[in-house]
C-alpha positions in Angstrom: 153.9 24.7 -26.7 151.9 27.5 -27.8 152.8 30.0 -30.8 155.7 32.8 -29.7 154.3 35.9 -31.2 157.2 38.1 -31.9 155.3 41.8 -32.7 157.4 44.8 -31.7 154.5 46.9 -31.1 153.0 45.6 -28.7 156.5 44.3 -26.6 157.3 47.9 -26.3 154.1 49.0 -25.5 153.9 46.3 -22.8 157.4 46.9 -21.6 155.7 51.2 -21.4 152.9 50.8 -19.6 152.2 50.7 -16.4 155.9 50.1 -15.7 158.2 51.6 -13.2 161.4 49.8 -12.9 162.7 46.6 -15.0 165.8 44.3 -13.5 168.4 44.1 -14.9 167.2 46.7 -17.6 164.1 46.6 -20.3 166.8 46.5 -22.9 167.7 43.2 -21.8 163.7 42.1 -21.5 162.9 43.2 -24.6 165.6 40.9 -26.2 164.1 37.7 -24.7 160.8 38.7 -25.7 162.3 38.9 -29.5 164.1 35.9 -29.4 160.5 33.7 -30.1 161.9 31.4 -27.2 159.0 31.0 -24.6 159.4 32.8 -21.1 158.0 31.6 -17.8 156.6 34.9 -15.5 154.8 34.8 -12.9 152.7 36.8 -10.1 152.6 35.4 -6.6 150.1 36.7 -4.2 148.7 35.9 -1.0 145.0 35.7 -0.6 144.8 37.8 2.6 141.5 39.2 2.0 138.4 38.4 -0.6 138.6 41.2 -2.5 140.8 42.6 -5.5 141.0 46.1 -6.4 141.9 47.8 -10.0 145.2 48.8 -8.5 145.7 44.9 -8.3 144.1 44.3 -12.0 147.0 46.2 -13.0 149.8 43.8 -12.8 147.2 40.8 -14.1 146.1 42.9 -17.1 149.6 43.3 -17.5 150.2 39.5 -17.1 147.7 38.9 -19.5 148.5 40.9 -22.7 152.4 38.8 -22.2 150.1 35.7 -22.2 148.7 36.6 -25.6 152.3 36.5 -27.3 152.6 32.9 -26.6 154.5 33.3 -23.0 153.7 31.0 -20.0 152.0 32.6 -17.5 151.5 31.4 -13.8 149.5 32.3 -11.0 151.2 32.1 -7.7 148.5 31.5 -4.4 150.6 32.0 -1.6 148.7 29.9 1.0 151.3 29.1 2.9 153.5 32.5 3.2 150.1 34.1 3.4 149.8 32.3 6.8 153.6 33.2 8.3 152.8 37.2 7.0 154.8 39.5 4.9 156.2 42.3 6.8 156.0 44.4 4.0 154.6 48.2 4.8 153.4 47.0 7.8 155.1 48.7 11.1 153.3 45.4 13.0 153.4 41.7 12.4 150.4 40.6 10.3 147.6 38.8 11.7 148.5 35.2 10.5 145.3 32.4 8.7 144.7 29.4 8.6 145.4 27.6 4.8 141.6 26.9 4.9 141.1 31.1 5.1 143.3 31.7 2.0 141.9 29.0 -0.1 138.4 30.4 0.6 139.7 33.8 -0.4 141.4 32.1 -3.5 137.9 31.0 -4.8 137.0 34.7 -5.3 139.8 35.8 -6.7 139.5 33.6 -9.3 135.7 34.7 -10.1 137.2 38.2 -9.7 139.8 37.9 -12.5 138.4 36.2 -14.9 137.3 39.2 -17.0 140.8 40.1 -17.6 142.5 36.9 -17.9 141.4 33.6 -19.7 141.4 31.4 -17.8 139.1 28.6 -20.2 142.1 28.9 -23.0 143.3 25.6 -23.5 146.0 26.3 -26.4 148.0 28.0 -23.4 146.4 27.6 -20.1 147.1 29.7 -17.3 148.8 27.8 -14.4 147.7 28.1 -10.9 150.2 26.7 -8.5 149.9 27.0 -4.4 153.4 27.3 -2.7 152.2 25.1 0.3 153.0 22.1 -2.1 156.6 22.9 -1.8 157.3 25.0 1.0 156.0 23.1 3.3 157.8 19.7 2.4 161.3 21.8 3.1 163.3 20.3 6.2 165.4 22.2 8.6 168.6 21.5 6.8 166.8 23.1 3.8 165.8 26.5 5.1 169.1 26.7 7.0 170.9 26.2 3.2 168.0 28.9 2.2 169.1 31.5 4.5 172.9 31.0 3.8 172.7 32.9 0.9 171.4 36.2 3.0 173.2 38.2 6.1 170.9 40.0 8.8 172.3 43.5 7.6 170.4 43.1 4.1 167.4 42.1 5.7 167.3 44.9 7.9 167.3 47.3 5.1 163.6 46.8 4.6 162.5 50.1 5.3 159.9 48.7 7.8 161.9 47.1 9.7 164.5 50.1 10.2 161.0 51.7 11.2 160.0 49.2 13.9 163.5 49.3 15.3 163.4 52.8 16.1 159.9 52.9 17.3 161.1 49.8 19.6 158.4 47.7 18.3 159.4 43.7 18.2 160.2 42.1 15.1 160.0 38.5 15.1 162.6 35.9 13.5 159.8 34.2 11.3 159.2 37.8 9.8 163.1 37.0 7.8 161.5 33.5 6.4 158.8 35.6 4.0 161.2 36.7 1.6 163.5 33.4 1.7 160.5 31.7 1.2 159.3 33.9 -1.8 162.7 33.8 -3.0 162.3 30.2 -3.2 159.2 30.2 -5.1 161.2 31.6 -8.4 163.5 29.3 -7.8 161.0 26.1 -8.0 159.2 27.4 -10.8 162.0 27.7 -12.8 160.7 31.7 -14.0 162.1 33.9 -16.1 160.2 37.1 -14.7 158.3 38.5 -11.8 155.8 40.5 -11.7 155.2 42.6 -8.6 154.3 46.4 -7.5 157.5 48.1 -6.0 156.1 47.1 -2.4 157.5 43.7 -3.8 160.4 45.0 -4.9 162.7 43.4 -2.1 160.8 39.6 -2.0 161.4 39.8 -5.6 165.3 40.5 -6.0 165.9 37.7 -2.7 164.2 35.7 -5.4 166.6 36.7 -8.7 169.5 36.3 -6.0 168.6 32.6 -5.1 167.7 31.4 -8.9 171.2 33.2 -10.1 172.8 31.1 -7.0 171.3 27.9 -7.4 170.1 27.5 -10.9 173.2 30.1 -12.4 169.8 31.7 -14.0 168.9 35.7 -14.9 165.7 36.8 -13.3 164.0 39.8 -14.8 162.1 41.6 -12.2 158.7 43.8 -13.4 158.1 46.6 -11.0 154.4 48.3 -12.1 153.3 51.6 -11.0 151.5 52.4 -7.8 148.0 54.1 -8.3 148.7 57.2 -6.3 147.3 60.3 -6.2 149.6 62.8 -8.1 148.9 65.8 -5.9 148.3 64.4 -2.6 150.7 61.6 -2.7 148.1 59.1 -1.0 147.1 55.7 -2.5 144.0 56.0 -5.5 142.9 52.7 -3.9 142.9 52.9 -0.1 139.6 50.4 1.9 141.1 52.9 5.0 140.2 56.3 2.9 137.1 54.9 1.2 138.6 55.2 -1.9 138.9 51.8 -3.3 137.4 50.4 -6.4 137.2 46.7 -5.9 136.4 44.1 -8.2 133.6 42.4 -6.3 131.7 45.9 -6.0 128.4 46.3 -8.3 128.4 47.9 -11.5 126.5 50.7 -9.5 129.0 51.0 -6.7 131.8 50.4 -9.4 130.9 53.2 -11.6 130.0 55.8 -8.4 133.5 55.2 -7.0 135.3 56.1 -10.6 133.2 58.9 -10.5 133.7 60.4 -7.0 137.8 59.3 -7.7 139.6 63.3 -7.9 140.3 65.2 -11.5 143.6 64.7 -11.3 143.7 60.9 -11.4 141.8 60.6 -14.3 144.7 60.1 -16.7 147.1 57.4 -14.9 143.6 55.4 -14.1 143.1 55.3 -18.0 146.8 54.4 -18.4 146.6 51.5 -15.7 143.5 50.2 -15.7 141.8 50.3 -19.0 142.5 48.9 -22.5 142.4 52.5 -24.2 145.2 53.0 -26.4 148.2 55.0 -25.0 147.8 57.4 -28.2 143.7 58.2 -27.3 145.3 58.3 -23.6 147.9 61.0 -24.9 145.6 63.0 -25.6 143.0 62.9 -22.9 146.4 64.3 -20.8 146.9 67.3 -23.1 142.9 68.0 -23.2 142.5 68.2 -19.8 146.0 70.6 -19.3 144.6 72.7 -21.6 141.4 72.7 -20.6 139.6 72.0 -23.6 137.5 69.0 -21.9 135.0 69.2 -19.2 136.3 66.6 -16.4 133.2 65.1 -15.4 133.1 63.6 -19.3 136.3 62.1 -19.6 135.3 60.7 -15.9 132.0 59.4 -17.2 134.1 57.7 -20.0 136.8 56.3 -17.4 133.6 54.9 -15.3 132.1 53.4 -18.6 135.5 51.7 -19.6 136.2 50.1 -16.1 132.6 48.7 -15.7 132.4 47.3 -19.4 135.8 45.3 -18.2 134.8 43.7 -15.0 130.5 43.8 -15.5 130.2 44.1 -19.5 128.4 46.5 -22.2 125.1 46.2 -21.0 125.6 46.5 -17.1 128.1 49.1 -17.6 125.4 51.6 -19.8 122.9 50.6 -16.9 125.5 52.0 -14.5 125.6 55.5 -16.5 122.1 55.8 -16.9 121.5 55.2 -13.6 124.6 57.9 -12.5 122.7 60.3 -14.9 119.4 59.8 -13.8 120.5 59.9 -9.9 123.2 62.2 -9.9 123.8 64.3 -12.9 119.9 65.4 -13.5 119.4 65.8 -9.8 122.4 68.2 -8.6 123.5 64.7 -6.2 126.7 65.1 -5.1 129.0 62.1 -6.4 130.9 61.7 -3.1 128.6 60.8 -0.5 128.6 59.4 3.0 127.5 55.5 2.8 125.5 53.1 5.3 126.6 49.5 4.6 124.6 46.1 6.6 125.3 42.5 6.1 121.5 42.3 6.0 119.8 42.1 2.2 117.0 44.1 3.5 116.5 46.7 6.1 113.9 48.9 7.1 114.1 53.1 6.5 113.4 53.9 9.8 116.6 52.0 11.0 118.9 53.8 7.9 117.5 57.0 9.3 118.4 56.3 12.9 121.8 54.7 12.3 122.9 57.1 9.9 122.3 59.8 12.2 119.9 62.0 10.0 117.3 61.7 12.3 117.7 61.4 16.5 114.6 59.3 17.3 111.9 56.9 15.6 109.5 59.9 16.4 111.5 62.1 14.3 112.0 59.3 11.7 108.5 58.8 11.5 107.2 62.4 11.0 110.2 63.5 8.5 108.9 60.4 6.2 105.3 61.6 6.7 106.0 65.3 6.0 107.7 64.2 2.5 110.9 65.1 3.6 112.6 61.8 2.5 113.9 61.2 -1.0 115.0 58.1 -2.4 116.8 58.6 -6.1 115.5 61.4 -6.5 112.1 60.5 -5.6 109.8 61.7 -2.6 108.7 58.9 -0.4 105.2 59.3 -0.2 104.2 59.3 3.9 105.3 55.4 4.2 107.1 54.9 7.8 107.4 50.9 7.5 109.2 51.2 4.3 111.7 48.3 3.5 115.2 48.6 1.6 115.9 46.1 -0.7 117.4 47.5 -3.5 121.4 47.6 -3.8 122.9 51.3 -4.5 119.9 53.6 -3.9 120.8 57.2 -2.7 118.7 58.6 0.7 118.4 62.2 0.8 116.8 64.2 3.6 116.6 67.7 3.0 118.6 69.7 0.5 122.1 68.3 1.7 122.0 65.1 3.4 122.8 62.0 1.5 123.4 58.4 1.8 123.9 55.5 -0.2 122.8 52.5 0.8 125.4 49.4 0.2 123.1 46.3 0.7 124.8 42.6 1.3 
């Protein structure tokens, strides 16, 4: 067993940031994580899609700095409640996959996480586990004893459900097994904690119900704060809104979407997603009430932070530079419209067309003859049959069209 390092500091800087809610109490957390015996926590997650996002990074960062004390740490892949679908937020059942689907999505996550979490540490190796090994070895007789413990009143309290019920949309009995079957998942680890965002919330207290009924064990749920927009009230990290930074992005596309992200979330995005401390983070907050820092720098800063974490030093100055250069230098707007193709090359013509900045190959043609198409900043020189191949690069026809061009 690993060293328990027992530093007060950092517990209650842990148990600070990033945190919304802590079950039973943080009080109560804070105590175990004194008393140098080893805790077992967990995440469980079900690959659904391929890519992560730093909203996500949030509760593994958070995972991670527990790890460093000496704690167990596991990584739950739920690849078989991923394929039954967790009702939560949604006012429709999920689509359900196949286990072949997940696993494939596992495989980047991995790759995805790796910056933030060590995975090569053999002193106290991280454990990935796949609930399929259990759950699916459970009998009838088992998941009847497994939903003894619950009534149909609490599980109708999930708000979606009340939702769904009033809109007279169907929910379907499996829809009840997700959080049995999560529930269960604390239970055969044998955890101490879970930690989850607050869409969780619910999966995770079935869970802290079951271990306290079968194992006579204390649970402590970890509810971490949603990236939301403090004005607005919409998520920082919405694929719907364009606004997501994901973790497979470039360090080009990575660093443009911190950039284009609104003033106002520059402070809980430092909070949640980087490694400054919370006393430099204090005082960005104060700077930018009192207006004593121009925005666009502690931005800049934000972007350079995130890309060093998930691309490195180097590729994270390229990504500046290259924001500088294209943007800053060249009055670009940061929030532009963008064309993305499964193809690794197309030709300009075709951007043109598709994008809608021009109406016809004709047009196309004599706009790139006439100089009227920029690329970075640069005038293509009367060259129709011009070819795309380079990931990131900003078109610009006239003085207030722009697109960037997201490659495969």
């Amino acid at each position: 067993m690993s060293k328990i390092i027992v530093d007060e500091k950092a517990i209650d800087e842990i148990l600070s940031r990033s945190i919304a809610e802590i079950l039973p109490s943080k009080e109560a957390l804070k105590k175990e994580l004194m008393s140098g015996r080893q805790l077992r926590l967990y995440i469980g997650a079900d690959a659904t899609g391929p890519a992560l996002h730093i909203g996500h990074a949030t509760n593994y960062i958070l995972l991670e700095k527990i790890r460093k004390l000496g704690h167990k740490i596991i990584l739950l892949i739920g690849d078989f409640t991923a394929r039954i679908g967790d009702p939560t937020d949604k006012t429709a059942t999920r689509v359900q996959l196949t286990r072949d689907q997940v696993i494939e999505n596992t495989k980047t996550w991995i790759k995805q996480l790796s910056p933030i979490i060590s995975f090569d540490d053999k002193n106290n190796p991280v454990e990935i586990v796949y609930n399929h090994n259990w759950l699916s070895k459970m009998n009838f007789e088992d998941v009847i004893d497994l939903a003894s413990n619950f009534t149909v009143q609490r599980m109708l309290e999930r708000d979606m459900f009340e939702k769904r019920l009033k809109e007279e949309k169907p929910i379907y009995v499996h829809e009840f097994f997700y959080p049995l079957m999560q529930g269960y998942d604390s239970v055969y680890l044998d955890v101490d904690a879970e930690i989850c965002g607050n869409d969780q919330k619910f999966n995770a207290l079935c869970g802290r119900t079951l271990l306290q009924r079968y194992k006579q064990k204390e649970k402590f749920v970890i509810i971490t704060t949603l990236l939301e927009n403090p004005i607005t009230k919409e998520k920082m990290m919405s694929k719907s809104l364009g606004t997501g930074v994901f973790l497979n992005m470039s360090y080009i596309d990575m660093y443009g979407k911190i950039m284009a992200q609104p003033d106002e979330n520059i402070y809980q995005l430092f909070v949640d997603c980087t490694y400054e401390s919370l006393e430099n983070i204090e005082k960005i907050r104060k700077d930018l009430k009192l207006n004593l820092v121009n925005p666009k720098d502690l931005k800049m800063k934000l972007a350079f932070e995130i890309t060093k974490i998930y691309h490195g030093d180097e590729l994270a100055q390229k990504a500046q530079e290259y924001f500088i250069n294209t943007f800053q230098n060249k009055d670009i707007p940061t929030e532009i419209k963008e064309y993305k193709t499964d193809k690794s090359k197309v030709s300009l013509i075709e951007i043109l067309l598709e994008t809608g900045l021009v109406e016809s190959k004709g047009e196309a043609k004599r706009v790139i003859e006439q100089n009227g198409i920029k690329i970075d900043g640069k005038t293509v020189n009367s060259n129709p049959e011009l070819i795309i191949t380079q990931q990131g690069l900003v078109l610009q026809k006239g003085k207030r069209s722009f697109v960037r061009v997201i490659l495969k």
